[in-house]
C-alpha positions as CSV (number, residue, x, y, z in Angstrom):
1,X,-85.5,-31.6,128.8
2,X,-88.4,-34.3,128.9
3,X,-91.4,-33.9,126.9
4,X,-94.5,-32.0,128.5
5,X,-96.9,-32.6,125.8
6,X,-98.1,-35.7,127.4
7,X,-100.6,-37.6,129.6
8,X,-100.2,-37.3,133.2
9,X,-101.5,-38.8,136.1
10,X,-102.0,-36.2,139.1
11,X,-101.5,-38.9,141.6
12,X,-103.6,-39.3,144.7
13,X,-101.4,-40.4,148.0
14,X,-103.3,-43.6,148.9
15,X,-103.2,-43.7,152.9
16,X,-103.9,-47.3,155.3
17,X,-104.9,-46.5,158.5
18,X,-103.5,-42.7,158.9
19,X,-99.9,-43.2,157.1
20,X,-98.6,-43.4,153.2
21,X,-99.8,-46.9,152.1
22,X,-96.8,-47.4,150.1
23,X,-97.8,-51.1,148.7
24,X,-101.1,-49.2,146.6
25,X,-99.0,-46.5,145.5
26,X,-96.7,-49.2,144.1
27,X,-99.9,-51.2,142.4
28,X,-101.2,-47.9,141.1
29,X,-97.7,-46.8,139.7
30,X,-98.1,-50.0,137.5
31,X,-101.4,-49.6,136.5
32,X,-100.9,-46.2,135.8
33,X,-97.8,-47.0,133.1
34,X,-99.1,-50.2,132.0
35,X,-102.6,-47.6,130.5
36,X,-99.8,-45.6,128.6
37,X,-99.4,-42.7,131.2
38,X,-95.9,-40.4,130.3
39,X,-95.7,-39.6,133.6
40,X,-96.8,-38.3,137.3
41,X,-97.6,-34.9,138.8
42,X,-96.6,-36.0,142.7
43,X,-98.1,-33.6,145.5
44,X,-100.2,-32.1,144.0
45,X,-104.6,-31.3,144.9
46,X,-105.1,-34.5,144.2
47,X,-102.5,-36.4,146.4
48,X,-103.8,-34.3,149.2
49,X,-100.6,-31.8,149.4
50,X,-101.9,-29.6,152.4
51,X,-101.9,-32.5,154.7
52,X,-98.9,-34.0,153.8
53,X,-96.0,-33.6,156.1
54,X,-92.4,-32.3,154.3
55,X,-90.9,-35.6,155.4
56,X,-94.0,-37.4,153.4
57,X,-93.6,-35.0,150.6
58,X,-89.9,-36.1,149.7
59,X,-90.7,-39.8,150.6
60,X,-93.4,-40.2,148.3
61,X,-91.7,-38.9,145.6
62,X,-88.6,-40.7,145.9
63,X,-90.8,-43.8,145.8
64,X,-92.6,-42.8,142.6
65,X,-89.0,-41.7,141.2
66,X,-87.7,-45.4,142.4
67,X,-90.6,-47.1,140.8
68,X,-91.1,-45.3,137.7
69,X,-89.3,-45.8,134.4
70,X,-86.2,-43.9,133.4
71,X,-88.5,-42.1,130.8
72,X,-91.2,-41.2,133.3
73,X,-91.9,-37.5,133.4
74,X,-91.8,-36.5,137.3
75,X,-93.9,-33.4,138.3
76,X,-93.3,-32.1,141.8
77,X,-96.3,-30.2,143.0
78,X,-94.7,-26.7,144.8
79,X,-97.0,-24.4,144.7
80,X,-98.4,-22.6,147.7
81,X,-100.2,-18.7,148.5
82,X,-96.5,-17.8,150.1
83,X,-93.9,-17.1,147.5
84,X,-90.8,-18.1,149.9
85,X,-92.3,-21.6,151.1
86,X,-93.1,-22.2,146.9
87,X,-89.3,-21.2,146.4
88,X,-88.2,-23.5,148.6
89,X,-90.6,-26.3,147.9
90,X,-89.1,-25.7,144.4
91,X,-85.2,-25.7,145.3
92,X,-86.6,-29.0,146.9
93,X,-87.9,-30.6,144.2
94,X,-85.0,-29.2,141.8
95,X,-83.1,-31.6,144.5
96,X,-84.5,-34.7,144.4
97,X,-84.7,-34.9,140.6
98,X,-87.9,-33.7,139.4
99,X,-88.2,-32.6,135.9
100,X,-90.4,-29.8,136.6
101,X,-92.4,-28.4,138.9
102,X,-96.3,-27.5,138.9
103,X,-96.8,-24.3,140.8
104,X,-100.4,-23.2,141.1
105,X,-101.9,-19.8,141.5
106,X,-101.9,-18.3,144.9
107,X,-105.1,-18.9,146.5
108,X,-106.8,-17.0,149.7
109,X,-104.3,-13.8,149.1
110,X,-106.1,-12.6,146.4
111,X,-102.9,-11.0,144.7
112,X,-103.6,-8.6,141.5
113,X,-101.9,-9.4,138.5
114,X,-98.6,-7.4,138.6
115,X,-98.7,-9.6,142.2
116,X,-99.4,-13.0,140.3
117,X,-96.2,-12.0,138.0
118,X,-93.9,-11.2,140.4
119,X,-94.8,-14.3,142.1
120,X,-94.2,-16.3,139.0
121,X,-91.0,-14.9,138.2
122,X,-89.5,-15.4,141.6
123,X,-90.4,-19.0,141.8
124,X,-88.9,-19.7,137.9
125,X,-85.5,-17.4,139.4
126,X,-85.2,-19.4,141.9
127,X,-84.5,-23.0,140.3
128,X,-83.2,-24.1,137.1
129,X,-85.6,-26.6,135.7
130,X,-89.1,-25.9,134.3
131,X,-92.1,-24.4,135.7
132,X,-95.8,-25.2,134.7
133,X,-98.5,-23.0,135.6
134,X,-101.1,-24.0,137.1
135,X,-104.2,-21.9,136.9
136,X,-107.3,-23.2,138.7
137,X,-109.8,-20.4,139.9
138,X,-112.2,-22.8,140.8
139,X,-110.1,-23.8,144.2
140,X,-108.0,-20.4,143.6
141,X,-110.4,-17.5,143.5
142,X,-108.0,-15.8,141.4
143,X,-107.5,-16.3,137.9
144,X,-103.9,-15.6,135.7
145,X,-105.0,-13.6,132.8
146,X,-104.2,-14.1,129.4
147,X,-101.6,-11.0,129.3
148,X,-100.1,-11.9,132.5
149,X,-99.3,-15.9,131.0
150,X,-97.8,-14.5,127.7
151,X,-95.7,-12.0,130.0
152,X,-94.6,-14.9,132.1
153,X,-94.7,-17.0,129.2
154,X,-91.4,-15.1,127.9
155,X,-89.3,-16.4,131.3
156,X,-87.0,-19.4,129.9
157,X,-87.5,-22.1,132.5
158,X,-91.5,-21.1,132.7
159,X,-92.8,-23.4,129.7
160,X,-96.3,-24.0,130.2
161,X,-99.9,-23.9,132.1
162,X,-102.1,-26.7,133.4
163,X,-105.5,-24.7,132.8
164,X,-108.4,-26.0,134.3
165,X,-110.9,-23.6,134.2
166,X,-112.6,-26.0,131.6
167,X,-113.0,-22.6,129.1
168,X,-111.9,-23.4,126.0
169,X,-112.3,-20.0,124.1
170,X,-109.6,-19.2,127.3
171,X,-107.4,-21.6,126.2
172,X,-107.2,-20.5,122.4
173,X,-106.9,-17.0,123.6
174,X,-103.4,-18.5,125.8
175,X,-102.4,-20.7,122.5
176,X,-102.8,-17.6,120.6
177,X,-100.5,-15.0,122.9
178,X,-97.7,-17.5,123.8
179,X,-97.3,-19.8,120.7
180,X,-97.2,-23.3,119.8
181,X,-94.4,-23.7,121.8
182,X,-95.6,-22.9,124.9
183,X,-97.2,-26.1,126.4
184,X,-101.1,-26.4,126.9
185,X,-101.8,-28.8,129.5
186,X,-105.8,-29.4,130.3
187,X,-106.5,-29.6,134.0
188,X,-110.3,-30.3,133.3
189,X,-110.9,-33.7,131.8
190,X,-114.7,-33.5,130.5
191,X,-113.3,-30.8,128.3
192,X,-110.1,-32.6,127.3
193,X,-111.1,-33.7,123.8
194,X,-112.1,-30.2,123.3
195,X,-109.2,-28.7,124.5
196,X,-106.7,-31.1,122.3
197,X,-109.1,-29.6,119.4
198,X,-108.1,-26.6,120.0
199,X,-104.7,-26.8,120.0
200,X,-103.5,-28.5,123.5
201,X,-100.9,-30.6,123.8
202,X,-102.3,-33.1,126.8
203,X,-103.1,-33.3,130.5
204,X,-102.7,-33.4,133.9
205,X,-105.7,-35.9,134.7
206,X,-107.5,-37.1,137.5
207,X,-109.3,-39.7,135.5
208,X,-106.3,-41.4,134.0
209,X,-106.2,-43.1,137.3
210,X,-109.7,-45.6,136.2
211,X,-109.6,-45.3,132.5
212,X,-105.3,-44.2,131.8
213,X,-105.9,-45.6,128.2
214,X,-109.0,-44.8,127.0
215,X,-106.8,-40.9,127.6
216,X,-103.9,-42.0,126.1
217,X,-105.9,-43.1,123.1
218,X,-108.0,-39.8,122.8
219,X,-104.8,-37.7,122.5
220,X,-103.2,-40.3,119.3
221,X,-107.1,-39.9,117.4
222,X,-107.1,-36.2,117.8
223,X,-103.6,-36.0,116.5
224,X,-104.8,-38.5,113.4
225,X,-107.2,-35.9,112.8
226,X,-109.6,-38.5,114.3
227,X,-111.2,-35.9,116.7
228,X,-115.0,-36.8,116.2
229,X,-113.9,-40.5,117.0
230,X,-112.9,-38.8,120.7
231,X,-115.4,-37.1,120.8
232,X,-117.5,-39.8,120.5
233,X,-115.6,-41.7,123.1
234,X,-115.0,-39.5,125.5
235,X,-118.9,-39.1,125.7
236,X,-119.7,-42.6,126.7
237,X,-117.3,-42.0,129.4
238,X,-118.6,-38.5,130.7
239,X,-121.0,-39.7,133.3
240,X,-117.7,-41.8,135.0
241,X,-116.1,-38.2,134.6
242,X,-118.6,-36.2,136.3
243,X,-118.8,-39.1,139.0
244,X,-115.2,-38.5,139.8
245,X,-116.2,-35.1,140.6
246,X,-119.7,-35.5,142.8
247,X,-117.7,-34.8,145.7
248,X,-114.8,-32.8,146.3
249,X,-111.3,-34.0,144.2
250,X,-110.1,-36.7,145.3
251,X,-112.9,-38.0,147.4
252,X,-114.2,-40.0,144.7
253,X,-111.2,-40.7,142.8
254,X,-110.0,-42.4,146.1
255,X,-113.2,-44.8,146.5
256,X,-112.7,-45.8,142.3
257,X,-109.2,-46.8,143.1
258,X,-110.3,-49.0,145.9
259,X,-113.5,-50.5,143.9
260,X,-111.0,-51.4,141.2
261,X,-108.2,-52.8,143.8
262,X,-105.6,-51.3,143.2
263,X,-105.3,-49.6,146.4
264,X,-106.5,-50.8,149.6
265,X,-108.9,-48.3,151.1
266,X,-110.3,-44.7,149.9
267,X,-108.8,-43.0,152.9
268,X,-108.2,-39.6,153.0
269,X,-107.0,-37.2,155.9
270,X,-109.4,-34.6,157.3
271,X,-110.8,-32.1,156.4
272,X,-111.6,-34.9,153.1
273,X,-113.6,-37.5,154.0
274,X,-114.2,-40.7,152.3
275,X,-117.3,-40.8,149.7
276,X,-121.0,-41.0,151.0
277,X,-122.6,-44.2,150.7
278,X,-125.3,-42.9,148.3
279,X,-122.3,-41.7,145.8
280,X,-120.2,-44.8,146.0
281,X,-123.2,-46.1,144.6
282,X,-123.8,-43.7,141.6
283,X,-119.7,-44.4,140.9
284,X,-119.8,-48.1,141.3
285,X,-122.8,-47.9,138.6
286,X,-120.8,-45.7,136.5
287,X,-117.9,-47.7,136.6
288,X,-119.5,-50.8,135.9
289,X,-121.4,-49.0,132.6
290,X,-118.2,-48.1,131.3
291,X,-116.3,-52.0,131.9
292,X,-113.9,-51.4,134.7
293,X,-115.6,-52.7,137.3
């Protein structure tokens, strides 16, 4: 099995004139492991999963797969608010190779706990390789609680939790009923220094795509015992952070990549629209502060 405990890029699907603009997503790929990245999280919120069409789904991946390192941790985003489409989203991914796949909290349904679990458990039953949790209540509604995570968190293949509620204090409480074992992935990145403070083992990031690593580098000082050094850091860049998230995820993120050239446009496929004029502005500023523009 690959190692979790890492810095990963949840890759935006760059799109030229309606369709998968396959040349950016080869620049980015490159950018993204020249900064240090361990690997991708493909299909997931921020590549725009709900609009993108099954045959798109397996496509992009096997071009990130293609283009990627041997040693490049692959991610398949399965997750969905109907536990037979996730199963066989999963079986999918288990297909074409991916290492593991990220399964977020069913959203709309509104399912109780004892729901949640039984959701869980017949997504990890149904496949052989690892599943991430991914618990989001700010897109989700509902929210896996601590007792339902260290239940789950007794399943074999179910390893670990992308949690990006930004709590902290949440977070220790999960470190603290599942063990050191069980892997800690952040899923907010203003809190990320905080998080690897309290005992988190990396991330699934939206701004590794602009500063990959500056991220990188924040894990290696908090695991020196360094961790006033990233803190330090990671504050000049919190005003680029906050930037990437003015607007909906990825809206911003999408308009960055294009500023910096590395992909052609900041397209996105209704209902996401590209960033307002007045907020391209406060990002290009932000960007600029910080050196990557």
């Amino acid at each position: 099995m690959k190692n979790f405990k890492g810095t990963f890029t949840a890759l935006i699907t760059p799109f030229m004139n309606g369709k998968v603009d396959y040349s950016s997503l080869e620049k980015l790929i490159r950018q993204q492991l020249a900064g240090g990245v361990d690997g991708f999280v493909i299909n997931g919120t921020t590549g725009e999963s709900p609009v993108l069409n099954l045959e798109e789904q397996v496509e992009v991946f096997n071009f990130v797969k293609s283009k990627s390192r041997q040693d490049t941790v692959l991610i398949m985003g399965t997750g969905s608010n109907n536990t037979q489409k996730t199963i066989e989203a999963s079986r999918r991914a288990e297909t074409l190779g991916a290492d593991a796949v990220l399964v977020v909290v069913p959203y709309y349904n509104k399912p109780p706990q004892r729901g949640l679990y039984e959701h869980f458990k017949a997504v990890a039953s149904a496949i052989k390789i690892p599943v991430i949790l991914y618990n989001v209540p700010g897109r989700t509604i509902t929210s896996l609680a601590t007792e339902t995570i260290a239940s789950l968190s007794k399943i074999s293949n179910i390893i670990g939790i992308k949690e990006a509620s930004g709590k902290i204090d949440f977070a220790q409480e999960i470190i603290k009923a599942c063990g050191k074992d069980f892997v800690m992935l952040s899923g907010d990145d203003g809190t990320y220094v905080d998080f690897l403070a309290a005992g988190g083992h990396g991330v699934i990031s939206v701004a590794t795509h602009v500063i990959p690593a500056q991220m990188v580098q924040w894990k290696k000082w908090v695991a020196d015992n360094q961790i006033d050094k990233a803190r330090a850091d990671i504050n000049k860049h919190m005003k680029l952070i906050d930037a990437l998230f003015m607007e909906a995820n990825p809206i911003p993120v999408k308009k960055a990549m294009q500023l910096m050239g590395v992909c052609e446009s900041g397209e996105l496929r209704l209902p996401l629209v590209e960033l307002e004029k007045e907020n391209t502005e406060k990002l290009k500023s932000e960007m600029k502060s910080v050196g990557v523009l």
